[in-house]
Structure formats: structure tokens, C-alpha cells
Backbone as a ProteinNet text record, in pm:
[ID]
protein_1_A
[PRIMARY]
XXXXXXXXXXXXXXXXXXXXXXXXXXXXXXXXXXXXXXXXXXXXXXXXXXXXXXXXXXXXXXXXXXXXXXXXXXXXXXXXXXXXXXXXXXXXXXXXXXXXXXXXXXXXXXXXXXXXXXXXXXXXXXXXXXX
[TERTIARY]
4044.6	4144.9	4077.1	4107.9	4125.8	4160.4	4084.1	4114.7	4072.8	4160.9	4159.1	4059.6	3994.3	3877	3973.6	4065.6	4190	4223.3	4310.2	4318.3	4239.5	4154.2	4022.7	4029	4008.5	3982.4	4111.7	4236.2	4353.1	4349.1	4373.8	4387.5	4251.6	4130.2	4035	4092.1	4136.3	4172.3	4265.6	4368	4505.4	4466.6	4403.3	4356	4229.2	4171.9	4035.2	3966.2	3910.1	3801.8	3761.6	3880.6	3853.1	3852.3	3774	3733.4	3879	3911	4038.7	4187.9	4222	4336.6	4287.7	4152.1	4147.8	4119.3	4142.9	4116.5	4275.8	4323.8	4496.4	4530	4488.1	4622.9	4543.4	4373.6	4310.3	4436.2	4472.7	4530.2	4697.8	4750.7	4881.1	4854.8	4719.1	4721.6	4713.9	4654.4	4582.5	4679.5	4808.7	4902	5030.3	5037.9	5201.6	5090.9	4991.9	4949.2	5020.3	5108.2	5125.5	5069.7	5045.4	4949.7	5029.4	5177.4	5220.2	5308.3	5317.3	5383.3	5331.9	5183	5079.8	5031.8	5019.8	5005.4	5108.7	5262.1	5382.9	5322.8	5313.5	5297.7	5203.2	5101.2	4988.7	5024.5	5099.8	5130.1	5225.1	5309	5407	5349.8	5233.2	5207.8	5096.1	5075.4	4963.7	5051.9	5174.8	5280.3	5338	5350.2	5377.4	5245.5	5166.4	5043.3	4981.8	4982	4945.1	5095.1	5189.3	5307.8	5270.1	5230.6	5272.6	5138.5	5024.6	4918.2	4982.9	5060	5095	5140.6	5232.1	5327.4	5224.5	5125.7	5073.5	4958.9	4975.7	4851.1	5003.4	5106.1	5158.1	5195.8	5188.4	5199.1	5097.2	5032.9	4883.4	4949.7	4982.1	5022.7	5068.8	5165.9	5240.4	5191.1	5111.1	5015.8	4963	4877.3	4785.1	4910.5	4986.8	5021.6	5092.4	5120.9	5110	5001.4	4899.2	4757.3	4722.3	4739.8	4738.8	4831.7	4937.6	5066.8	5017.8	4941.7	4924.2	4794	4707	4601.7	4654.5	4705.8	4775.6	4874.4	4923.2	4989.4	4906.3	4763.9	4689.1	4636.6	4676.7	4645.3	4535.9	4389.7	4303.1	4168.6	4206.5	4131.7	4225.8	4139.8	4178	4291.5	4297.2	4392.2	4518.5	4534.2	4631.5	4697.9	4629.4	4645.3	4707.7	4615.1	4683.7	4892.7	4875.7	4976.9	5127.8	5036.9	5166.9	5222.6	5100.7	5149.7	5236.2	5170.5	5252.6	5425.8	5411.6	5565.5	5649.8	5560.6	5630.8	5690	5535.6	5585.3	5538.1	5536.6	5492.5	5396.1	5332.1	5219.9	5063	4997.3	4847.1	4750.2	4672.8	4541.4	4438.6	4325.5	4247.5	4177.7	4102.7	4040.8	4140.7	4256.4	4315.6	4317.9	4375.6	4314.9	4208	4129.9	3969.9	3961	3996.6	4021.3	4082.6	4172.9	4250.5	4168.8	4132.3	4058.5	3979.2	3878.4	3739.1	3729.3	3878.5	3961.2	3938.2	4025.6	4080.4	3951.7	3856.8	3741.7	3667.9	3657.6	3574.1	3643.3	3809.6	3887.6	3889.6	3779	3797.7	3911.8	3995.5	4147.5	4077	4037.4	3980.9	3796.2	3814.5	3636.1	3636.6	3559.1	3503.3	3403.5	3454.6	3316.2	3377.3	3274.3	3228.5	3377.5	3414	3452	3640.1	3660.1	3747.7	3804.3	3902.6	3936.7	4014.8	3986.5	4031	4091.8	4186.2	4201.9	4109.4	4057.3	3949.1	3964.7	4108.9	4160.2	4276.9	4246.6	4302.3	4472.4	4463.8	4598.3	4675	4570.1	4693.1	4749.9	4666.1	4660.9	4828.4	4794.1	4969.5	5054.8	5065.4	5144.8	5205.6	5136.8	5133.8	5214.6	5211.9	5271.6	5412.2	5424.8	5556.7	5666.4	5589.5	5653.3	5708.6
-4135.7	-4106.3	-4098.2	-4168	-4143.5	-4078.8	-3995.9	-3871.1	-3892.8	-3892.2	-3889.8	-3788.3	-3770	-3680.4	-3565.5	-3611.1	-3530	-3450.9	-3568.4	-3419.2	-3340.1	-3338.1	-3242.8	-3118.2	-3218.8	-3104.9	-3042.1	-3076.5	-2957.5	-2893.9	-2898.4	-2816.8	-2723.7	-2772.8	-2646.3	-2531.1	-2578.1	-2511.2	-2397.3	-2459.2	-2409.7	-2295.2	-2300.2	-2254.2	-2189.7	-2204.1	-2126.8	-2159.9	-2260.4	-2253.9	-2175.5	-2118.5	-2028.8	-2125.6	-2155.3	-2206.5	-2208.3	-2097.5	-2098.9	-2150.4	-2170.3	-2212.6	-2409.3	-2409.6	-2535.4	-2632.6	-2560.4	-2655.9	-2651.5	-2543.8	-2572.4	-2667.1	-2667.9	-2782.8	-2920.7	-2892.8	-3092.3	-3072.9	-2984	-3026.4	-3103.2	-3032.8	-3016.8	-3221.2	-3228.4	-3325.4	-3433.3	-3429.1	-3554	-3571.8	-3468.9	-3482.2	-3549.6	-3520.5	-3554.4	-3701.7	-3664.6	-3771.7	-3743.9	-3649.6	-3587.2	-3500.4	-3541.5	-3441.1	-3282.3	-3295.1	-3175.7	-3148.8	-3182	-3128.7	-3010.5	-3136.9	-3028.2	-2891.7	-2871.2	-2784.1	-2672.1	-2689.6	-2654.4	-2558.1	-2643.5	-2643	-2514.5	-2540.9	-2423.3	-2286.4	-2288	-2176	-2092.2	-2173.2	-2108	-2025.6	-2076.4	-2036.3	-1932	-1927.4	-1795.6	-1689.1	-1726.5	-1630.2	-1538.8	-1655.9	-1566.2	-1451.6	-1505	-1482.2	-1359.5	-1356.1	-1265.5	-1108.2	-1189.9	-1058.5	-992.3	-1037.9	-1010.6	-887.4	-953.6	-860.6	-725.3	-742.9	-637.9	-578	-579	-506.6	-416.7	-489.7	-364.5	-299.1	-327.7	-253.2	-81.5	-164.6	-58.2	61	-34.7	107.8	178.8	217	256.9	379	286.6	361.4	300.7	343.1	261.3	241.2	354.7	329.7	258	189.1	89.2	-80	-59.4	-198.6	-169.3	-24.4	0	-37.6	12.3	5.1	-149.4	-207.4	-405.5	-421.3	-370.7	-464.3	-394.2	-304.5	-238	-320.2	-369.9	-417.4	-598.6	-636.9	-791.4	-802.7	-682.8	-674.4	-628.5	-610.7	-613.5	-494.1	-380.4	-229.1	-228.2	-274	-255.7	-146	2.1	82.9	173.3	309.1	387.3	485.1	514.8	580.8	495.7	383.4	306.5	301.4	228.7	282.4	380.5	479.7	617.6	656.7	625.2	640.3	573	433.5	317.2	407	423.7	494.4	591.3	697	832.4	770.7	695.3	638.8	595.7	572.6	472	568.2	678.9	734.6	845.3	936.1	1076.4	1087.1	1242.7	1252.5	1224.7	1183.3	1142.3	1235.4	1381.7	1378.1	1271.3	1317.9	1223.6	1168.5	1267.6	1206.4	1105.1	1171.6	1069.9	903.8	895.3	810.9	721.5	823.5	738.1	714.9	783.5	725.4	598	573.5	446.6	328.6	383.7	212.2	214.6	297.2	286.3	185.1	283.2	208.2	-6.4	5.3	-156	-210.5	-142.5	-239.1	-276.2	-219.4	-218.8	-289.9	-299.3	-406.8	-533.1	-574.1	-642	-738.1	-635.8	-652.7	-657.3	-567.1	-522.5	-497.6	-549.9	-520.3	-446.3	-409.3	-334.3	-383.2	-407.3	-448.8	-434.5	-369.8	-297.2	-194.3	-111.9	-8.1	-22	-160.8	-255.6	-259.8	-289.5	-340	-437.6	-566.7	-667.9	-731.3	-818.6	-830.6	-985.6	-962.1	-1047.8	-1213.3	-1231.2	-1369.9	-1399.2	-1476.9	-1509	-1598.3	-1621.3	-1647.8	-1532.8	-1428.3	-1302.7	-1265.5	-1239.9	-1232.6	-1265.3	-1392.9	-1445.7	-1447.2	-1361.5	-1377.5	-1238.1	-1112	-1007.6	-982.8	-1076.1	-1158.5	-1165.4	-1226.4	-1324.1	-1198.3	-1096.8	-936.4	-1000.6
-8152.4	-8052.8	-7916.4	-7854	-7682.6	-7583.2	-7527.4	-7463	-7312.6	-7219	-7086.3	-7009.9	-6923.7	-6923.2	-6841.9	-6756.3	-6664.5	-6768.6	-6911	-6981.9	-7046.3	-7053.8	-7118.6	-7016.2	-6899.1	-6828.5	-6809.8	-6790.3	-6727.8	-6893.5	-7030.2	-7140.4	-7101	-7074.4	-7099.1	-6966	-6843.5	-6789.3	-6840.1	-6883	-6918.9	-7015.6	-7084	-7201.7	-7190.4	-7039.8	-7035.2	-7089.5	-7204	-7261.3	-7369.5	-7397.3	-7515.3	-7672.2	-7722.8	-7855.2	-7943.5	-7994.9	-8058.3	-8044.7	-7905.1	-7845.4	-7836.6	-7758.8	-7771.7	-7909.4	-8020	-8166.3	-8179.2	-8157.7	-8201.5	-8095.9	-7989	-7893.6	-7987.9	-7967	-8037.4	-8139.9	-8208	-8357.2	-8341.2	-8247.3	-8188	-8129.8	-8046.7	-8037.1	-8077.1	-8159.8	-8265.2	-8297.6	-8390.6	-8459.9	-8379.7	-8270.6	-8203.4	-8103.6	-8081.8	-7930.8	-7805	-7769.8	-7690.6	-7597.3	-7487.9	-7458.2	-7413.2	-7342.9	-7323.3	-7415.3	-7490.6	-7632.4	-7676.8	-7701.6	-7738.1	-7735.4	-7558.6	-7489.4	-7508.1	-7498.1	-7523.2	-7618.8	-7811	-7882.9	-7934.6	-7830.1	-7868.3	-7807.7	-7650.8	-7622.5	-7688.7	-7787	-7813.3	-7986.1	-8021.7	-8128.2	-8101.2	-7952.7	-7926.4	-7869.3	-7797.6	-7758.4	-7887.1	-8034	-8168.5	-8208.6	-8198.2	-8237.4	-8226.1	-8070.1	-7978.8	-7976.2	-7956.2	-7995.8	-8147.6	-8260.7	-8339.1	-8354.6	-8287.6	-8291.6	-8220.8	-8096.4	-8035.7	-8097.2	-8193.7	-8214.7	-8344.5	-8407.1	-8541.2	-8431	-8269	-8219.9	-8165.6	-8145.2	-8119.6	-8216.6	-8346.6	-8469.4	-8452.8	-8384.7	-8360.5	-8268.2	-8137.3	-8070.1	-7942.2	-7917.9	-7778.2	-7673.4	-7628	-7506.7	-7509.7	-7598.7	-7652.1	-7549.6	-7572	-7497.4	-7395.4	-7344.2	-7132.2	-7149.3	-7187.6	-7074	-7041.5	-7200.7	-7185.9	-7097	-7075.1	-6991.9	-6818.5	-6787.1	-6664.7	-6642	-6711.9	-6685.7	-6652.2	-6725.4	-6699.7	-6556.2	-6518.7	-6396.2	-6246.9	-6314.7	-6185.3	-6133.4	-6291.1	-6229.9	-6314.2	-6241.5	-6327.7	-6295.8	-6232.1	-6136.9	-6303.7	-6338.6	-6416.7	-6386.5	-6256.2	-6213.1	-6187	-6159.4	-6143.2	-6290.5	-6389.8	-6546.4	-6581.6	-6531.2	-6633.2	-6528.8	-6396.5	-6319.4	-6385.1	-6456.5	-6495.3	-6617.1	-6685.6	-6868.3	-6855.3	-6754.8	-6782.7	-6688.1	-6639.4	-6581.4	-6678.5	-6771.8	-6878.2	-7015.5	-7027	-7130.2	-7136.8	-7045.3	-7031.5	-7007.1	-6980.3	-6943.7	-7075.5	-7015.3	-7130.1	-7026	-7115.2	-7092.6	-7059.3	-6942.2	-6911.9	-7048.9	-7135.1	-7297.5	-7363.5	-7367.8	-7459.4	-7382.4	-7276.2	-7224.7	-7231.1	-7209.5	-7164.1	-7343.1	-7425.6	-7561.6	-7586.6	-7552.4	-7562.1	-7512.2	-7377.8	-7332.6	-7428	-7423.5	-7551	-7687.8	-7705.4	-7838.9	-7827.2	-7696.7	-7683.2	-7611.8	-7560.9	-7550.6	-7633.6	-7768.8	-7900.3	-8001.6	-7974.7	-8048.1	-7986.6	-7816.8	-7777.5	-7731.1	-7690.4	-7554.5	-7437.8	-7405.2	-7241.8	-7228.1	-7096.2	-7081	-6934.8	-6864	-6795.3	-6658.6	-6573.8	-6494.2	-6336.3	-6271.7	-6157.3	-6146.2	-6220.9	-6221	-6243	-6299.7	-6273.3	-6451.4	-6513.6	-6645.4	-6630.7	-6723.9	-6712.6	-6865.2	-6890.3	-7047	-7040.5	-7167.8	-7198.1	-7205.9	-7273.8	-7321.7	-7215.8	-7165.5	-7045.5	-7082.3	-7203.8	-7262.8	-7303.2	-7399	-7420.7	-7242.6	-7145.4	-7004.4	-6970.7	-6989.7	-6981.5	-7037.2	-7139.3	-7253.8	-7208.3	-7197.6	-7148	-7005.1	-6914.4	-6825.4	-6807.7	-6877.4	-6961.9	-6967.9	-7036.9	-7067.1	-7255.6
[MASK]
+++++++++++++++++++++++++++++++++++++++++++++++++++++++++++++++++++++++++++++++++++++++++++++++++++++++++++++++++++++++++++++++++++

């Protein structure tokens, strides 16, 4: 199969480069030869994908997807965080808190850098987005 280098490059874009998203669109592709089918194709099966994770992270606990949905909207300073949650769903101690991120950085959701939290997969990112 014959692959345009444009599209290589706009899917790795689209998709960031993340290993996992780009074997499902090749697959999406190979199979239809479509290239935005494809694409279509893959987002809509990381949009299932990714919700469905949400939802057994929320049997956990609800905060667990404010803090993802406050971090995807750009509140990524701890106090901005904890401001969105308790808006959303009462007040949270600072521990429990600083528990939660701990939590979702070690389940690898969120990472950490220069004093900043960011979500890691730049597709859940948008999916999170989406609402």
C-alpha cells in the first residue's frame, strides 16, 4: 500500500504520535483505503475507549474525572484544580486532593512539569474536550 508522506504526516499529527492510535487508524486504513474515514474511524473508537475507561475511573471516584476535565480545560496550576472540583462537587481537603493527582499520575492520566499538570495522551486531551 501507498502512503502519501502529507498523510503520514497530518495522522501522526492528529494523533500525536502516540503508537496505539496510529496502528488503529494504519488498520482503519489498510482496510477502507480511506484516508479520512480512517481517521473518523479511529477517533471514534478512542472517544468509546477512552469514555468507557472514564467511567470505571469514576467508580473510583468522581473527582478523579473533574480533575481530568479541569486539567483538559486549561486549569492546570493546583489551586485552579482544587477551585474547579470543589465548584463541581463540594469541598475536598488539600490531602485528599493532592491524593487524587498522585493517584492519576501513577495510573498515568496526568504528569507534572514546572509546577504545571498536564493530561498525558493528547487524544484522551480531546476527548475530555469534547465533554
Amino acid at each position: 500500500m501507498s502512503v502519501s508522506k502529507e498523510e503520514i504526516e497530518t495522522a501522526v499529527e492528529e494523533l500525536d504520535g502516540i503508537p496505539g492510535w496510529l496502528v488503529e487508524f494504519g488498520f482503519h486504513y489498510w482496510k477502507r483505503g480511506d484516508f479520512e474515514r480512517a481517521l473518523d474511524m479511529t477517533m471514534r473508537k478512542a472517544r468509546a475507549l477512552i469514555r468507557e475507561e472514564l467511567l470505571e475511573l469514576e467508580k473510583r471516584s468522581r473527582r478523579y474525572s473533574l480533575i481530568l476535565h479541569a486539567v483538559a480545560m486549561g486549569l492546570t496550576s493546583w489551586s485552579m484544580i482544587k477551585e474547579y472540583v470543589e465548584a463541581k462537587a463540594g469541598p475536598v481537603t488539600n490531602a485528599r486532593l493532592s491524593e487524587l493527582l498522585r493517584n492519576l499520575k501513577k495510573m498515568g492520566w496526568i504528569t507534572r512539569e514546572n509546577r504545571k499538570y498536564r493530561i498525558i495522551d493528547p487524544v484522551v486531551e480531546r476527548v475530555l474536550r469534547e465533554g
